[in-house]
ZASEKE-555768 format. One record per residue (C-alpha): residue number from 0; x, y, z. Coordinates in steps of 0.1 Angstrom, whole numbers, plus 5000, padded with zeros to 4 digits. Layout:
<site><k>NUM</k><px>X</px><py>Y</py><pz>Z</pz></site>
...
***
This chain:
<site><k>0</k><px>3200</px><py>7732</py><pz>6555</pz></site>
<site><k>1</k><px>3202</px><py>7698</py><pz>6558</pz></site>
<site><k>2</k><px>3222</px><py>7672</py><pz>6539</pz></site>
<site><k>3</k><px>3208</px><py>7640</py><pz>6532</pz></site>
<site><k>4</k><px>3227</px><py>7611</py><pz>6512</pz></site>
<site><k>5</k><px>3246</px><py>7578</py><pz>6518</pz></site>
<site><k>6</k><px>3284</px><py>7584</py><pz>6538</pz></site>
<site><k>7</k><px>3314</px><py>7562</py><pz>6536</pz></site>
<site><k>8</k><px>3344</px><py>7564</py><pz>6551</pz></site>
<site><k>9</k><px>3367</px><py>7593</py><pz>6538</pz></site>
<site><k>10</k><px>3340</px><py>7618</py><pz>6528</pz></site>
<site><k>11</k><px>3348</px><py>7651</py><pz>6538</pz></site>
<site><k>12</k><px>3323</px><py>7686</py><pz>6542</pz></site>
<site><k>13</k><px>3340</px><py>7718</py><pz>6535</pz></site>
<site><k>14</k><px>3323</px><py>7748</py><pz>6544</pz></site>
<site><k>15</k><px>3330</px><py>7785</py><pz>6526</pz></site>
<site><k>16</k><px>3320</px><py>7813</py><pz>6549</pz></site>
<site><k>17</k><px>3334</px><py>7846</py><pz>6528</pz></site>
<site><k>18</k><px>3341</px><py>7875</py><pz>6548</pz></site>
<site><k>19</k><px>3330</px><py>7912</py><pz>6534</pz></site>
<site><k>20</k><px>3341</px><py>7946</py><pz>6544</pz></site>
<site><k>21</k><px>3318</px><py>7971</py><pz>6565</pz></site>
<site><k>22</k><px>3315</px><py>7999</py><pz>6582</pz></site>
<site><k>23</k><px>3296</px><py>7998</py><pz>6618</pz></site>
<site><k>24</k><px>3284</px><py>8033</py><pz>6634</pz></site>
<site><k>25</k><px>3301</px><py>8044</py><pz>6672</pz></site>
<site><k>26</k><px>3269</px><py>8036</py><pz>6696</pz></site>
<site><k>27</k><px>3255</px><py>8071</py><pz>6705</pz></site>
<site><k>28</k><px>3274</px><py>8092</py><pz>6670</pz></site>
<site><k>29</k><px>3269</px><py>8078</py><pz>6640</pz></site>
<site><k>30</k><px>3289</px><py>8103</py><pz>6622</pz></site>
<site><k>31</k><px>3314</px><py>8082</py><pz>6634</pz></site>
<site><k>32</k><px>3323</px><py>8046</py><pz>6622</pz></site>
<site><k>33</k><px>3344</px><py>8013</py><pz>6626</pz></site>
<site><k>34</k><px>3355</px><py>7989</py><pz>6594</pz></site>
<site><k>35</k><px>3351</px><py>7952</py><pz>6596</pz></site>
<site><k>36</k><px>3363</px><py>7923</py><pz>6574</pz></site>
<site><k>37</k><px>3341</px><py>7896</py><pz>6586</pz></site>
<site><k>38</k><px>3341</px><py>7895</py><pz>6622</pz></site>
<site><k>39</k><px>3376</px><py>7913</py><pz>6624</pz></site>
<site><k>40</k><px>3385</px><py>7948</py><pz>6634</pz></site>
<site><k>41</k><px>3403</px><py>7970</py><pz>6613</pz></site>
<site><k>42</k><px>3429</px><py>7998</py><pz>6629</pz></site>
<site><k>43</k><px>3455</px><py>8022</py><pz>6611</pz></site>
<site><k>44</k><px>3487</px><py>8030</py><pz>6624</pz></site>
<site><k>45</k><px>3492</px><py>8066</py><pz>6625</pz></site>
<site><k>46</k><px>3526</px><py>8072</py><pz>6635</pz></site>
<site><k>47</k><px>3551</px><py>8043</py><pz>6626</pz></site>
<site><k>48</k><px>3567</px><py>8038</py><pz>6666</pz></site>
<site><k>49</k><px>3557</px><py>8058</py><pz>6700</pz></site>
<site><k>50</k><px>3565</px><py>8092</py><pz>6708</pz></site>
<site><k>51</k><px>3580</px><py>8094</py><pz>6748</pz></site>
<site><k>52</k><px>3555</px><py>8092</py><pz>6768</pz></site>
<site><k>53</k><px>3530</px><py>8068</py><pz>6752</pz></site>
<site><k>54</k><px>3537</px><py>8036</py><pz>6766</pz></site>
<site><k>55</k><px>3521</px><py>8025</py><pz>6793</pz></site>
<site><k>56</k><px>3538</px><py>8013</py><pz>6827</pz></site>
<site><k>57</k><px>3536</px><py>7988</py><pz>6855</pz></site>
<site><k>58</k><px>3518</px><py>8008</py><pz>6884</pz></site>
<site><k>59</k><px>3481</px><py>8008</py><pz>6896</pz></site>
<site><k>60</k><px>3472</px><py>8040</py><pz>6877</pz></site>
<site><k>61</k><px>3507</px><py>8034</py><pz>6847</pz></site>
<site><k>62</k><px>3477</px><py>8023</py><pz>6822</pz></site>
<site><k>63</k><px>3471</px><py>8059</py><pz>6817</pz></site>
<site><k>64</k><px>3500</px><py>8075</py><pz>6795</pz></site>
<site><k>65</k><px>3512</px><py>8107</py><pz>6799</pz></site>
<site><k>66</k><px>3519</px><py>8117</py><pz>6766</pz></site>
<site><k>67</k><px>3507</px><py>8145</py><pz>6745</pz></site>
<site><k>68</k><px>3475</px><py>8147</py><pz>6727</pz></site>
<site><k>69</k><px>3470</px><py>8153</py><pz>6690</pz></site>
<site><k>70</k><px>3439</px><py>8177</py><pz>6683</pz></site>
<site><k>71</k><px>3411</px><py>8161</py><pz>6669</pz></site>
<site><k>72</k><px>3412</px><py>8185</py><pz>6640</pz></site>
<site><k>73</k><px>3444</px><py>8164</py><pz>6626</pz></site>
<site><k>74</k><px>3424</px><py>8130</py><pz>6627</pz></site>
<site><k>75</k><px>3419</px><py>8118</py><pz>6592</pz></site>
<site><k>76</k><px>3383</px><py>8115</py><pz>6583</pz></site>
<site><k>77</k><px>3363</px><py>8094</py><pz>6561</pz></site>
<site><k>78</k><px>3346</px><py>8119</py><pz>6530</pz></site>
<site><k>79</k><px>3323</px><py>8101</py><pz>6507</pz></site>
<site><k>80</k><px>3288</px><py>8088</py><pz>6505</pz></site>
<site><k>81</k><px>3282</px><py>8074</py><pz>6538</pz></site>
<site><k>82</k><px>3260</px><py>8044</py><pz>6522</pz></site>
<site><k>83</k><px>3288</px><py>8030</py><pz>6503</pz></site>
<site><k>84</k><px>3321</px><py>8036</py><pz>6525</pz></site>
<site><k>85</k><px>3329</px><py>7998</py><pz>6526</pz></site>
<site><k>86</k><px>3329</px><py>7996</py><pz>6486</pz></site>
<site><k>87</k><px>3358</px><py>8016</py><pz>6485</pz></site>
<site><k>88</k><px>3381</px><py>8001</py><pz>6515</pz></site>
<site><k>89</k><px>3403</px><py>7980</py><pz>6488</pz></site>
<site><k>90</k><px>3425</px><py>7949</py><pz>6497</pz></site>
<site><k>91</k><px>3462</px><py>7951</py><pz>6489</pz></site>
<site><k>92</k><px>3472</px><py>7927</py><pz>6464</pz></site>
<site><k>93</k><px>3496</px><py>7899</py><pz>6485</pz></site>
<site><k>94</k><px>3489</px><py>7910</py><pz>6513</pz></site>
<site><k>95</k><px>3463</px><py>7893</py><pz>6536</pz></site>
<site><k>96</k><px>3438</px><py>7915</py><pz>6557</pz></site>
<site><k>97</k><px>3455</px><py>7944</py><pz>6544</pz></site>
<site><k>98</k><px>3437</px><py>7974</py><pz>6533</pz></site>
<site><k>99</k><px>3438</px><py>8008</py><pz>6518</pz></site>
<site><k>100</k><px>3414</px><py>8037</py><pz>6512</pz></site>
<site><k>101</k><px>3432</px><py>8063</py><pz>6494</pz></site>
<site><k>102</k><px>3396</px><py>8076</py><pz>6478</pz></site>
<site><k>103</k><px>3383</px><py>8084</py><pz>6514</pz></site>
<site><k>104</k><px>3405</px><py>8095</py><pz>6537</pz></site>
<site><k>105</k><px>3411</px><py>8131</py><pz>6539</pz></site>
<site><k>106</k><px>3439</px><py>8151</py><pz>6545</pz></site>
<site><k>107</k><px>3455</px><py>8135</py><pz>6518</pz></site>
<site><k>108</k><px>3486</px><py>8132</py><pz>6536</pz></site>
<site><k>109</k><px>3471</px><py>8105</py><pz>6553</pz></site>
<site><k>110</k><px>3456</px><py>8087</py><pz>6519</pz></site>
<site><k>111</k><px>3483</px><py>8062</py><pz>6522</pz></site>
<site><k>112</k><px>3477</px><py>8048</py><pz>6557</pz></site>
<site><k>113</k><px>3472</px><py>8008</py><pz>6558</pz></site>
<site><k>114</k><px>3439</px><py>7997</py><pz>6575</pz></site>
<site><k>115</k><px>3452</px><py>7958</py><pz>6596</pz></site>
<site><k>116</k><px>3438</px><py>7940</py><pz>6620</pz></site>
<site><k>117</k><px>3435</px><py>7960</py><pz>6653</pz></site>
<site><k>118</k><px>3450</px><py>7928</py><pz>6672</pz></site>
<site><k>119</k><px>3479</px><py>7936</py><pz>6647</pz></site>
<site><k>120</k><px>3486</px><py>7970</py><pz>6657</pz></site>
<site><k>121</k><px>3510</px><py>7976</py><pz>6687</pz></site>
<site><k>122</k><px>3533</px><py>8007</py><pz>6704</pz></site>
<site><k>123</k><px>3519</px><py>8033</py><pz>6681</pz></site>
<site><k>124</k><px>3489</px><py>8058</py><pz>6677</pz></site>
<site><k>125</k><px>3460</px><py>8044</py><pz>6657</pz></site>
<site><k>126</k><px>3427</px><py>8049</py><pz>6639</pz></site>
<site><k>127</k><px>3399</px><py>8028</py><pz>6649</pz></site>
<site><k>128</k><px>3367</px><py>8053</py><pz>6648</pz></site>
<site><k>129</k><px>3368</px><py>8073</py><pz>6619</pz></site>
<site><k>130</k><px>3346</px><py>8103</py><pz>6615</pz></site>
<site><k>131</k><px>3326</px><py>8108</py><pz>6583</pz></site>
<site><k>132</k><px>3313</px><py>8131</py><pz>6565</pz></site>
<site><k>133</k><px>3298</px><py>8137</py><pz>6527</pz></site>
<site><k>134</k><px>3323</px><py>8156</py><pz>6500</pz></site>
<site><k>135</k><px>3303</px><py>8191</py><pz>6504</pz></site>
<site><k>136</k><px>3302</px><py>8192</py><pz>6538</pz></site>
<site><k>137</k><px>3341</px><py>8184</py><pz>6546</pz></site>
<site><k>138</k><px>3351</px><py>8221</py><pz>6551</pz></site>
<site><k>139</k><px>3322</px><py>8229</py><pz>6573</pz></site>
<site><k>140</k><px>3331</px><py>8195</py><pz>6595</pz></site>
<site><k>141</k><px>3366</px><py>8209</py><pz>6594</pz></site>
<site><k>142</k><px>3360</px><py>8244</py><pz>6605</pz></site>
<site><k>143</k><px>3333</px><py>8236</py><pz>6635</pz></site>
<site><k>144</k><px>3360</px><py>8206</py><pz>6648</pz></site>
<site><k>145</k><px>3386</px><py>8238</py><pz>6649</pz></site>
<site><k>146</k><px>3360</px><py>8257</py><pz>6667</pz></site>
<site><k>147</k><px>3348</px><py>8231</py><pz>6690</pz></site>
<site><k>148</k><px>3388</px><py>8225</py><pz>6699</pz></site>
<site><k>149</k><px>3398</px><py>8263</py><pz>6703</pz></site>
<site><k>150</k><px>3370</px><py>8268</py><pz>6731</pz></site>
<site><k>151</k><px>3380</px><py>8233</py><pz>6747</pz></site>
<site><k>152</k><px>3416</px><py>8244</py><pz>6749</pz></site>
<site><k>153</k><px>3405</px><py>8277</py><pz>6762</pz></site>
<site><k>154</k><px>3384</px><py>8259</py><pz>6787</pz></site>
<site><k>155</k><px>3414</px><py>8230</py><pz>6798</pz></site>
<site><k>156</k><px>3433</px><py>8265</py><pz>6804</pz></site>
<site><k>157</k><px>3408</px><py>8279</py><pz>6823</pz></site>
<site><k>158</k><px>3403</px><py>8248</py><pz>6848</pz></site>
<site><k>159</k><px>3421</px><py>8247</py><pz>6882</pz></site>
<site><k>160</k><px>3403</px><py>8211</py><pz>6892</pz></site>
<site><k>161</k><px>3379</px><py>8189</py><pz>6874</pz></site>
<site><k>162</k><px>3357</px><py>8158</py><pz>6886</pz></site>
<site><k>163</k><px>3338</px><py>8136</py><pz>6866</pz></site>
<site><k>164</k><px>3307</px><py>8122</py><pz>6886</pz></site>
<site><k>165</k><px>3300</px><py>8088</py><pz>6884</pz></site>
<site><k>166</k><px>3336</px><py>8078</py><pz>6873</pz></site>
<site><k>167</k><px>3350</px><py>8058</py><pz>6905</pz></site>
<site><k>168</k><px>3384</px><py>8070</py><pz>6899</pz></site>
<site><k>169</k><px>3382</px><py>8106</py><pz>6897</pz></site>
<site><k>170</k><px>3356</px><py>8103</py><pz>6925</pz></site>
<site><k>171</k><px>3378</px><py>8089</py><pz>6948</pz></site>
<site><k>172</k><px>3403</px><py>8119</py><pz>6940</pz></site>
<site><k>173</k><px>3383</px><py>8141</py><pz>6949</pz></site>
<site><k>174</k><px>3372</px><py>8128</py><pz>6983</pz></site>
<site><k>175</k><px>3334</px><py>8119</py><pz>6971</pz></site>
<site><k>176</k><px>3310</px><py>8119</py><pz>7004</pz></site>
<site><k>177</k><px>3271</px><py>8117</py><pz>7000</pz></site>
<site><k>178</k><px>3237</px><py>8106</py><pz>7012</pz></site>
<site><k>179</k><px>3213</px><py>8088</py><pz>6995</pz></site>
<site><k>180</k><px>3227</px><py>8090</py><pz>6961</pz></site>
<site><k>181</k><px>3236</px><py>8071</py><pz>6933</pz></site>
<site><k>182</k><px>3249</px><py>8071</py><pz>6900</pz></site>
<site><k>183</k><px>3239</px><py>8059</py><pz>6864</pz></site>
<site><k>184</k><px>3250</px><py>8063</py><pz>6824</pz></site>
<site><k>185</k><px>3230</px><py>8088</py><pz>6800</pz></site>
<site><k>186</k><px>3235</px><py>8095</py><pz>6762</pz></site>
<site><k>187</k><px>3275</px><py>8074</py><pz>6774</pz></site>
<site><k>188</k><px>3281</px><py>8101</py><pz>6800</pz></site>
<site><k>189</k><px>3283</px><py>8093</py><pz>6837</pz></site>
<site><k>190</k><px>3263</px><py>8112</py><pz>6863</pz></site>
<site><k>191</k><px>3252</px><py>8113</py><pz>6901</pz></site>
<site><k>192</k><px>3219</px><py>8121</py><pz>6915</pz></site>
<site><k>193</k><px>3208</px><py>8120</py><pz>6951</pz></site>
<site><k>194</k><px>3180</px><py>8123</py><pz>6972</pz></site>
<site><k>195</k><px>3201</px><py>8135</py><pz>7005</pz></site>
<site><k>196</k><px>3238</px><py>8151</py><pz>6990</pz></site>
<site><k>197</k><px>3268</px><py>8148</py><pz>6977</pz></site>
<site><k>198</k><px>3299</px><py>8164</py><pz>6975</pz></site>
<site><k>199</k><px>3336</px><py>8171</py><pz>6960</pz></site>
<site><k>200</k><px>3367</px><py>8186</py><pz>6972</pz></site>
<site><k>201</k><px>3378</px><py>8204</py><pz>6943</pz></site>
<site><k>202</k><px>3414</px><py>8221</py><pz>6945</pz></site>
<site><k>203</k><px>3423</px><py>8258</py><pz>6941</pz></site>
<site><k>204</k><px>3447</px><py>8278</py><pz>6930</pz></site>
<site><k>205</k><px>3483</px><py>8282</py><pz>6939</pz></site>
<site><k>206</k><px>3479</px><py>8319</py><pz>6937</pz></site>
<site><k>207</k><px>3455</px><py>8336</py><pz>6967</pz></site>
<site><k>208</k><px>3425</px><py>8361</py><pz>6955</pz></site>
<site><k>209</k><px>3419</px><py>8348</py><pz>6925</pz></site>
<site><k>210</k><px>3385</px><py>8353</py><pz>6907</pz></site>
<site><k>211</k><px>3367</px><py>8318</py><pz>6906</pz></site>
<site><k>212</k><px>3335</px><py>8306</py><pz>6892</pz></site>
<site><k>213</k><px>3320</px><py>8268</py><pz>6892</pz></site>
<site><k>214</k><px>3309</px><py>8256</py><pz>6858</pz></site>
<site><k>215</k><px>3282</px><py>8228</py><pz>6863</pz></site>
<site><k>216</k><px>3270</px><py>8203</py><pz>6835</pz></site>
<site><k>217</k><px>3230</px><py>8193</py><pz>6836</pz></site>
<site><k>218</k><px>3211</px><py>8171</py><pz>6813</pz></site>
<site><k>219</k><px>3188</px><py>8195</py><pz>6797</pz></site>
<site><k>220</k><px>3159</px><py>8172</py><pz>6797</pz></site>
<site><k>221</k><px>3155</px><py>8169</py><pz>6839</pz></site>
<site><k>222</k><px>3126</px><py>8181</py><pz>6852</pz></site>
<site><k>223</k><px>3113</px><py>8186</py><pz>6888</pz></site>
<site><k>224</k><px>3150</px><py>8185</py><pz>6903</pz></site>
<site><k>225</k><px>3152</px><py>8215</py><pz>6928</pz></site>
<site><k>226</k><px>3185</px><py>8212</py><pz>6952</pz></site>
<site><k>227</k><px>3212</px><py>8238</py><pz>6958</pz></site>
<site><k>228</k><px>3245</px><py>8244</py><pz>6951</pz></site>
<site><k>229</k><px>3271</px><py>8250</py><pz>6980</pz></site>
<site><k>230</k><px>3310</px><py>8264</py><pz>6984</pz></site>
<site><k>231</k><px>3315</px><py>8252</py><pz>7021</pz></site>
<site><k>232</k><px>3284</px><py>8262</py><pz>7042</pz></site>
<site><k>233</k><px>3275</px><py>8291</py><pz>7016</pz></site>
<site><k>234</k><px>3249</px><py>8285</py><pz>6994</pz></site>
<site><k>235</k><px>3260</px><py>8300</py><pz>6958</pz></site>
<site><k>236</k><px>3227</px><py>8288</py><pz>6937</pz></site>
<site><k>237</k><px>3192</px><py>8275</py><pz>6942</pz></site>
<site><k>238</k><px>3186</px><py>8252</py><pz>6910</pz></site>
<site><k>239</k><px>3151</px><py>8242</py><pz>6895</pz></site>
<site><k>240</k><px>3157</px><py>8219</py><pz>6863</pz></site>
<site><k>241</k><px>3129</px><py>8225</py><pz>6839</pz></site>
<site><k>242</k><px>3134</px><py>8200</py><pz>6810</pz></site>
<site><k>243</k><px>3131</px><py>8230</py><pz>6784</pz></site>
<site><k>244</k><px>3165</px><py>8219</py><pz>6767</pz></site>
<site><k>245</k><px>3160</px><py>8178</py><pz>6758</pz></site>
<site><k>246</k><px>3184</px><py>8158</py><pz>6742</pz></site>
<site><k>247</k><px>3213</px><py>8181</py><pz>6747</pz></site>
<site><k>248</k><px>3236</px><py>8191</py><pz>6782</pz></site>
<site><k>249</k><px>3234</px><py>8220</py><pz>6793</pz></site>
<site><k>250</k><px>3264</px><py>8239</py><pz>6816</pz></site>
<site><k>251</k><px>3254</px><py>8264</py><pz>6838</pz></site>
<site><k>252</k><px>3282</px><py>8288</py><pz>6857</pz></site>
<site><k>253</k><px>3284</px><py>8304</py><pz>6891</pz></site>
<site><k>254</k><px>3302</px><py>8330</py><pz>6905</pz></site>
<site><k>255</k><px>3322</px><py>8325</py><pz>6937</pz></site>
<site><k>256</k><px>3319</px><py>8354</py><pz>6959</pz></site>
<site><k>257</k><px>3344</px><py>8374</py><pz>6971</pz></site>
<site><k>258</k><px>3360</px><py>8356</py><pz>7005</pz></site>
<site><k>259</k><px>3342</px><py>8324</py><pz>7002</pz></site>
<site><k>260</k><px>3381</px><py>8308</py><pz>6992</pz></site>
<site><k>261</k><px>3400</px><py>8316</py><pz>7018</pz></site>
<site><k>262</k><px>3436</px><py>8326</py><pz>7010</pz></site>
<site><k>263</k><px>3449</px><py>8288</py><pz>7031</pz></site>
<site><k>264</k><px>3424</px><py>8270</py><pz>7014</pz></site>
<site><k>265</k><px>3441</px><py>8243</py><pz>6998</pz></site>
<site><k>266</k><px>3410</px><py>8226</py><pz>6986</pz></site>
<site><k>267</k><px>3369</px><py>8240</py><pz>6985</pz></site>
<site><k>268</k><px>3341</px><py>8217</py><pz>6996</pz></site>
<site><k>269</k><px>3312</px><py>8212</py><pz>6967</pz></site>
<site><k>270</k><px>3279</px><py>8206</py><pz>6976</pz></site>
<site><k>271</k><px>3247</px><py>8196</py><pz>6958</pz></site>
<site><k>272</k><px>3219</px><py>8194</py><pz>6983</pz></site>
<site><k>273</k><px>3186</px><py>8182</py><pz>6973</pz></site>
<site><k>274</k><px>3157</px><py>8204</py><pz>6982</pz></site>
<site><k>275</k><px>3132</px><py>8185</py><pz>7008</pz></site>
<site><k>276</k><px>3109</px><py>8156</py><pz>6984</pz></site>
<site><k>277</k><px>3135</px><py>8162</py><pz>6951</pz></site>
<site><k>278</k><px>3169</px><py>8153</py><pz>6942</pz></site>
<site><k>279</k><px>3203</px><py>8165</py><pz>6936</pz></site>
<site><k>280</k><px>3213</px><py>8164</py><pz>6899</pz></site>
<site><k>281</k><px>3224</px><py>8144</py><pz>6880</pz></site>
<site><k>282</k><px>3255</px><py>8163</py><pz>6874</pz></site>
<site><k>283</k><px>3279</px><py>8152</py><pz>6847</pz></site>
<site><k>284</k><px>3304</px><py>8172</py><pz>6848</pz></site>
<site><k>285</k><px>3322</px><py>8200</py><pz>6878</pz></site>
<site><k>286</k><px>3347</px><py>8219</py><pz>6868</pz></site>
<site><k>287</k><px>3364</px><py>8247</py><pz>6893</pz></site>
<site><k>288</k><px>3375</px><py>8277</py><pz>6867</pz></site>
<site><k>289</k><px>3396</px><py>8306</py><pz>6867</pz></site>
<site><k>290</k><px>3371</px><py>8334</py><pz>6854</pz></site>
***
């Protein structure tokens, strides 16, 4: 708007631009959310200083700590109506971009915890995503995040190696080689496709004669993608994606036979071969089990 009147020398404009809380959903799971004040990111400090392990050092690959992980089942949540979260993130009296929100967050052990600005918050664990959830359905968030982390614990103890296609570094571990292929992001999960091939060298386990299967995650929504699946030279699966299963991913498992691991092998060749006018994939995730 414009404003129109007669200046002299010492006037002076002041502008007031107030800055409210909200609450802005994760891209791709809006059961999750992050708090603004204004244009400024909010964070809590879970644990006052760092456990060993949880700094980060000076090497190529030092950004990636090797500390333990806390379950996601311990993560304080956000319970209330999911329209009006913001109206009960309340500023600390006397203290500036300070904030509490003892009548959301659940456990209450954590009711206590001080949302600051994220630029604030240094050498300690943190909350920035929260998930939410409504006051009736708590206990049934609770219980499926238990389940969903006792089968992915299972699963972590089941892996002997593990690449992530379409993620350069993990890629590169693994010795990536391939014709015609390429990669791309879908639902924020990486993937690679290919018109030719493309392959991983997965490791095995210490221990000869161990049982082994491949567990292989597909978008459920692919259709017309006919390629096979190869240990080596042996072909372990012909694979015909359907698109029956949209909007979800899919993980399909395959047996290695007996002998196709031999005892020396240090490492096993994966192969996803596309089938003559299809393509290979996309894959998201390979993962080399123990069965």
């Amino acid at each position: 708007m414009p404003i129109e009147r007669e200046w002299t020398d010492g006037d002076r404009v002041e502008i007031d631009l107030p800055m409210r809380t909200t609450t802005e959903p994760l891209a791709g799971d809006p059961d999750y959310v992050a708090v603004l004040h204004g244009p400024i990111l909010l964070a809590a400090k879970t644990e006052p200083a760092p456990a060993d392990g949880l700094v980060a050092g000076d090497g190529r690959m030092a950004h990636v700590s090797p500390g333990p992980y806390l379950p996601l089942t311990e993560a304080p949540m956000f319970v209330g109506d999911p329209t009006r979260l913001a109206d009960d993130i309340i500023p600390v009296a006397g203290q500036p971009l300070t904030f509490t929100a003892r009548e959301l967050i659940q456990p209450r052990a954590a009711r206590d915890l001080r949302l600051v600005p994220f630029f604030r918050v240094h050498d300690a664990r943190y909350m920035m995503y929260w998930r939410t959830t409504t006051p009736t359905a708590y206990t049934g968030v609770v219980a499926k995040l238990k389940a969903e982390e006792k089968a992915r614990l299972a699963l972590e103890k089941r892996t002997v190696d593990r690449v992530v296609p379409g993620e350069q570094q993990p890629e590169v571990e693994h010795g990536l080689k391939s014709d015609q292929s390429e990669t791309g992001v879908l639902h924020a999960r990486r993937y690679r496709e290919a018109r030719g091939f493309f392959s991983y060298e997965l490791k095995t386990p210490e221990k000869s004669g161990v049982p082994l299967e491949l567990q292989v995650t597909y978008y459920g929504g692919d259709r017309g993608r006919r390629f096979d699946v190869l240990i080596g030279d042996r072909r372990i699966a012909e694979v015909s994606l359907d698109g029956k299963e949209p909007d979800r991913f899919v993980e399909e498992v395959y047996r290695l036979p007996d002998g196709v691991v031999r005892p020396l092998d240090q490492t096993v060749t994966v192969r996803f071969v596309a089938k003559s006018g299809s393509r290979a994939g996309g894959v998201f995730d390979v993962r080399l089990l123990r069965r």
